[in-house]
mmCIF file of the C-alpha atoms, coordinates in Angstrom:
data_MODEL
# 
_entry.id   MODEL 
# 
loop_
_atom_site.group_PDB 
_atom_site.id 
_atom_site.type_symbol 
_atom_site.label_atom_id 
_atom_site.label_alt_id 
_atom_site.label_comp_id 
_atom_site.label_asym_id 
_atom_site.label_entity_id 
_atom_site.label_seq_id 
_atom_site.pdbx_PDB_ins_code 
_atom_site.Cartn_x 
_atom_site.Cartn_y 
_atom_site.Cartn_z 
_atom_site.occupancy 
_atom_site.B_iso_or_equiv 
_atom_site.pdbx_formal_charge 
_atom_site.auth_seq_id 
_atom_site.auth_comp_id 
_atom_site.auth_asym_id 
_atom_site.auth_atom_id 
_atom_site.pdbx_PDB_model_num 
ATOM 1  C CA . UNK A 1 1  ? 2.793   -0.633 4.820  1.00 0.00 ? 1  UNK A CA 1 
ATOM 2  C CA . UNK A 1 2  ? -0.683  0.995  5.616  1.00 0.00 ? 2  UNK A CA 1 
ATOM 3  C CA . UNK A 1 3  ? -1.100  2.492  9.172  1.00 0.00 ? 3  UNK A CA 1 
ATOM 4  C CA . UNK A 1 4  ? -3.817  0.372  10.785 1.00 0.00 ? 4  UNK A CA 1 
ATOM 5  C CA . UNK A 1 5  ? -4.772  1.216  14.764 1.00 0.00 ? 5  UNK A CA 1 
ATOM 6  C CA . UNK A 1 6  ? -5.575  -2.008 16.643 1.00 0.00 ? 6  UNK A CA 1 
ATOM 7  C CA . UNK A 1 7  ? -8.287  -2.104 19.701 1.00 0.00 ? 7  UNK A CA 1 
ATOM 8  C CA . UNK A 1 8  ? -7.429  -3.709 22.617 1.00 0.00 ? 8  UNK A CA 1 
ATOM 9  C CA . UNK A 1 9  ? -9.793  -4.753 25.203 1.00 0.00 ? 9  UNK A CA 1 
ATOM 10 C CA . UNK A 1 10 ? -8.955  -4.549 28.784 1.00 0.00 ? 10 UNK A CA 1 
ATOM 11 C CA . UNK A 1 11 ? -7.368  -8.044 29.528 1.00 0.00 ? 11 UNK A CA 1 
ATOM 12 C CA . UNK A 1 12 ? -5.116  -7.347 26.913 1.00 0.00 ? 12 UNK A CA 1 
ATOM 13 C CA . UNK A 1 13 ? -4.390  -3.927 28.410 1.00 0.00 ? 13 UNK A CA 1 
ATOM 14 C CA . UNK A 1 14 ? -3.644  -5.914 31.884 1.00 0.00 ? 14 UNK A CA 1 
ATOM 15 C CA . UNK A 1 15 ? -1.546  -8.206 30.727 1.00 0.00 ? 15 UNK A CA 1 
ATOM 16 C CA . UNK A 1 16 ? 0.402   -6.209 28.192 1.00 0.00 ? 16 UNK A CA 1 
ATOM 17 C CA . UNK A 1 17 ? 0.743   -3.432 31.290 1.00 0.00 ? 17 UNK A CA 1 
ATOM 18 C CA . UNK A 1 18 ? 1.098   -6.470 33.869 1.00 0.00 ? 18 UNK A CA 1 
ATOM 19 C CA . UNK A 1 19 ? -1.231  -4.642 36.453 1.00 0.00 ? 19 UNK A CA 1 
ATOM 20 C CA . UNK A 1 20 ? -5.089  -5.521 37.245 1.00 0.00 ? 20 UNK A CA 1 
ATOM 21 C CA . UNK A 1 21 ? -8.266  -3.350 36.072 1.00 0.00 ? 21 UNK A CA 1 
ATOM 22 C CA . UNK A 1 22 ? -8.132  -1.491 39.841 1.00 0.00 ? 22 UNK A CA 1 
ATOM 23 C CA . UNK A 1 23 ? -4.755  -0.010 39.027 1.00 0.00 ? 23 UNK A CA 1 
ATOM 24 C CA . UNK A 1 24 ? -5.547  1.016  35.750 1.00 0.00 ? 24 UNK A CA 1 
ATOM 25 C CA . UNK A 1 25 ? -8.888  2.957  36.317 1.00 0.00 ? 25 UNK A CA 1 
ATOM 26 C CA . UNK A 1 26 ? -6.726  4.387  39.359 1.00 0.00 ? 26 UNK A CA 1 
ATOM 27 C CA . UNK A 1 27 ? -3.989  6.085  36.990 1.00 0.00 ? 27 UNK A CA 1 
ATOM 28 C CA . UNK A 1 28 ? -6.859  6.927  34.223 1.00 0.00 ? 28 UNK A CA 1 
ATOM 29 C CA . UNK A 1 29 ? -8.852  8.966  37.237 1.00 0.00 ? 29 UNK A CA 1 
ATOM 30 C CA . UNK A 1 30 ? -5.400  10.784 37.594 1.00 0.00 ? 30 UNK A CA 1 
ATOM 31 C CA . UNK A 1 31 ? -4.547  11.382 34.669 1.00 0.00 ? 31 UNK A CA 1 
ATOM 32 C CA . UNK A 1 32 ? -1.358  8.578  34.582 1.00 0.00 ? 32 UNK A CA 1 
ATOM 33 C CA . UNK A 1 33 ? -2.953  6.213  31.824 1.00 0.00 ? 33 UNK A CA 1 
ATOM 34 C CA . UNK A 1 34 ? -4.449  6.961  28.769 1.00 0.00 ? 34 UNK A CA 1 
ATOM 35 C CA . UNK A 1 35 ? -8.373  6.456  28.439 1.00 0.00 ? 35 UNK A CA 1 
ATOM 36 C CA . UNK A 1 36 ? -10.315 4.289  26.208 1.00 0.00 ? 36 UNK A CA 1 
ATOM 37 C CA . UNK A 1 37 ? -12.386 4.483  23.845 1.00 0.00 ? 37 UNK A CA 1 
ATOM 38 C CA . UNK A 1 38 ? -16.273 3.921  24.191 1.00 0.00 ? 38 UNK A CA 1 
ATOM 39 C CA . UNK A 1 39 ? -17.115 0.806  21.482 1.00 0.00 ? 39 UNK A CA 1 
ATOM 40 C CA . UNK A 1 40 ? -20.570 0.360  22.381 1.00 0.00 ? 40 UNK A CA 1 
ATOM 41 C CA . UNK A 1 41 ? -23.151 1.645  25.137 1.00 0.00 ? 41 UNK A CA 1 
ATOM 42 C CA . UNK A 1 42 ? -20.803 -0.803 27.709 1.00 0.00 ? 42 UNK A CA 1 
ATOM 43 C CA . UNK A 1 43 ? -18.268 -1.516 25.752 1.00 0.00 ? 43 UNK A CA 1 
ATOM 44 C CA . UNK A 1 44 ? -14.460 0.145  26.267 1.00 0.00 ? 44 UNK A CA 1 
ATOM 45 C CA . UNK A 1 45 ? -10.776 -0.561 24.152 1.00 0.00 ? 45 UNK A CA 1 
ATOM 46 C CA . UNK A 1 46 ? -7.578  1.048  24.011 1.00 0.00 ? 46 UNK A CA 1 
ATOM 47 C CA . UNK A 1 47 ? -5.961  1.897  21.072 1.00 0.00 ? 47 UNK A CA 1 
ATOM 48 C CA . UNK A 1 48 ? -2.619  -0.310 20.497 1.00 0.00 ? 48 UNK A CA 1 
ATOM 49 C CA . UNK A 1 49 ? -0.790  3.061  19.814 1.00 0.00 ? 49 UNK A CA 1 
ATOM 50 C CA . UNK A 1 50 ? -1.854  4.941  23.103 1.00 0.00 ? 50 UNK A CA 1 
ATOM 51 C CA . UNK A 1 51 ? -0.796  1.485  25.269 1.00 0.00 ? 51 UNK A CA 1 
ATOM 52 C CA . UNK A 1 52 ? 2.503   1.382  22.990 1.00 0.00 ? 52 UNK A CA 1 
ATOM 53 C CA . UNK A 1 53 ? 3.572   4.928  23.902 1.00 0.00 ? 53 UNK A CA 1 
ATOM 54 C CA . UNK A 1 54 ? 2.390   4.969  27.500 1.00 0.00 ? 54 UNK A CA 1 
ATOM 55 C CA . UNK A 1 55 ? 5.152   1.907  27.598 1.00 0.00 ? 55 UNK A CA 1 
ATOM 56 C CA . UNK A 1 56 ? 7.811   3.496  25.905 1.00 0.00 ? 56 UNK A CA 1 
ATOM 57 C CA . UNK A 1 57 ? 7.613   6.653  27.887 1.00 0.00 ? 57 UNK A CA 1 
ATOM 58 C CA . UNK A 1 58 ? 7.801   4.899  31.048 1.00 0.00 ? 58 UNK A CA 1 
ATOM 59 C CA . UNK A 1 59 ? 10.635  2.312  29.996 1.00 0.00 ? 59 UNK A CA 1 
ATOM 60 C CA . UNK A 1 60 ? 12.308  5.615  28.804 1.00 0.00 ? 60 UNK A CA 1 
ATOM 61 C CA . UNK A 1 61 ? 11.635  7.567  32.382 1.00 0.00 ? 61 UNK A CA 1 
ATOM 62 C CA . UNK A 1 62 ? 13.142  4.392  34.134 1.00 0.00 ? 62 UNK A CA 1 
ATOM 63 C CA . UNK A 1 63 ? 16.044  4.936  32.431 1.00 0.00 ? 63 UNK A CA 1 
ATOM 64 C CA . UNK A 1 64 ? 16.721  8.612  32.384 1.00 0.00 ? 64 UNK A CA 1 
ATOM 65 C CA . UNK A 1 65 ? 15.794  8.619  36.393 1.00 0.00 ? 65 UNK A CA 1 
ATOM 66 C CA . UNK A 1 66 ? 18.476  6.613  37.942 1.00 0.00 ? 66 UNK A CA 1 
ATOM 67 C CA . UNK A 1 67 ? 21.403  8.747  35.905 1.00 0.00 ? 67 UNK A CA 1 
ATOM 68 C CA . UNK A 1 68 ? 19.612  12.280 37.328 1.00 0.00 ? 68 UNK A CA 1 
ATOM 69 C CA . UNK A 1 69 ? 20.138  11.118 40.976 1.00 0.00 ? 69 UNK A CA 1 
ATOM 70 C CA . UNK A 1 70 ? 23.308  9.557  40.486 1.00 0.00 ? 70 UNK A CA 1 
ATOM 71 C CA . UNK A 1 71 ? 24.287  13.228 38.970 1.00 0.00 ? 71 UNK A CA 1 
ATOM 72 C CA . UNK A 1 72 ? 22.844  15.042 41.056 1.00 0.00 ? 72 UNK A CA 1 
ATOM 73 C CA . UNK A 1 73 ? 24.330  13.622 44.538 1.00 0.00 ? 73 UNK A CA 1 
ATOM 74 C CA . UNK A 1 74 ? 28.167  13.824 42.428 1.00 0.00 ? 74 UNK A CA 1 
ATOM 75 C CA . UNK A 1 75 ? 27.328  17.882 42.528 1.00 0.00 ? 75 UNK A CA 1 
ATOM 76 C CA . UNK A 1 76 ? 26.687  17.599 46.015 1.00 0.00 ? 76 UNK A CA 1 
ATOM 77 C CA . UNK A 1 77 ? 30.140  16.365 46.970 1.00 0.00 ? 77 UNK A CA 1 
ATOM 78 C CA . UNK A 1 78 ? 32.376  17.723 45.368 1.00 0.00 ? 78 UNK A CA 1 
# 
């Protein structure tokens, strides 16, 4: 199968991210979101890839998180 990046404009990025254009320019300023790519003089995408990994690292975060504070306070007690 041939390895074909896909743009996606930034309603897509909003809705696949479910969070508006204000939060997303927020994390991009600090360095939380990857940035697009310039299309045209005013013209922005991201590529499908970048959005795709951004996901998975967060859905992977949210699950490694809760089991380092849970392990963390069982040290404490014991």
């Amino acid at each position: 199968m041939p390895n074909t990046a896909s743009i996606l404009r930034l309603a897509d990025v909003e809705a696949r991210c479910a969070v508006n254009r204000r939060t997303l320019y927020y994390w991009m300023e600090r360095g939380m979101f990857p940035r697009p790519i310039h299309l045209g003089p005013r013209t922005v995408g991201w590529l499908n890839g970048d959005i795709e990994a951004w996901i998975n690292d967060k859905a992977q975060a949210s699950r490694v998180a809760p089991y380092r504070s849970i392990l963390r306070s069982d040290r404490h007690d014991g």
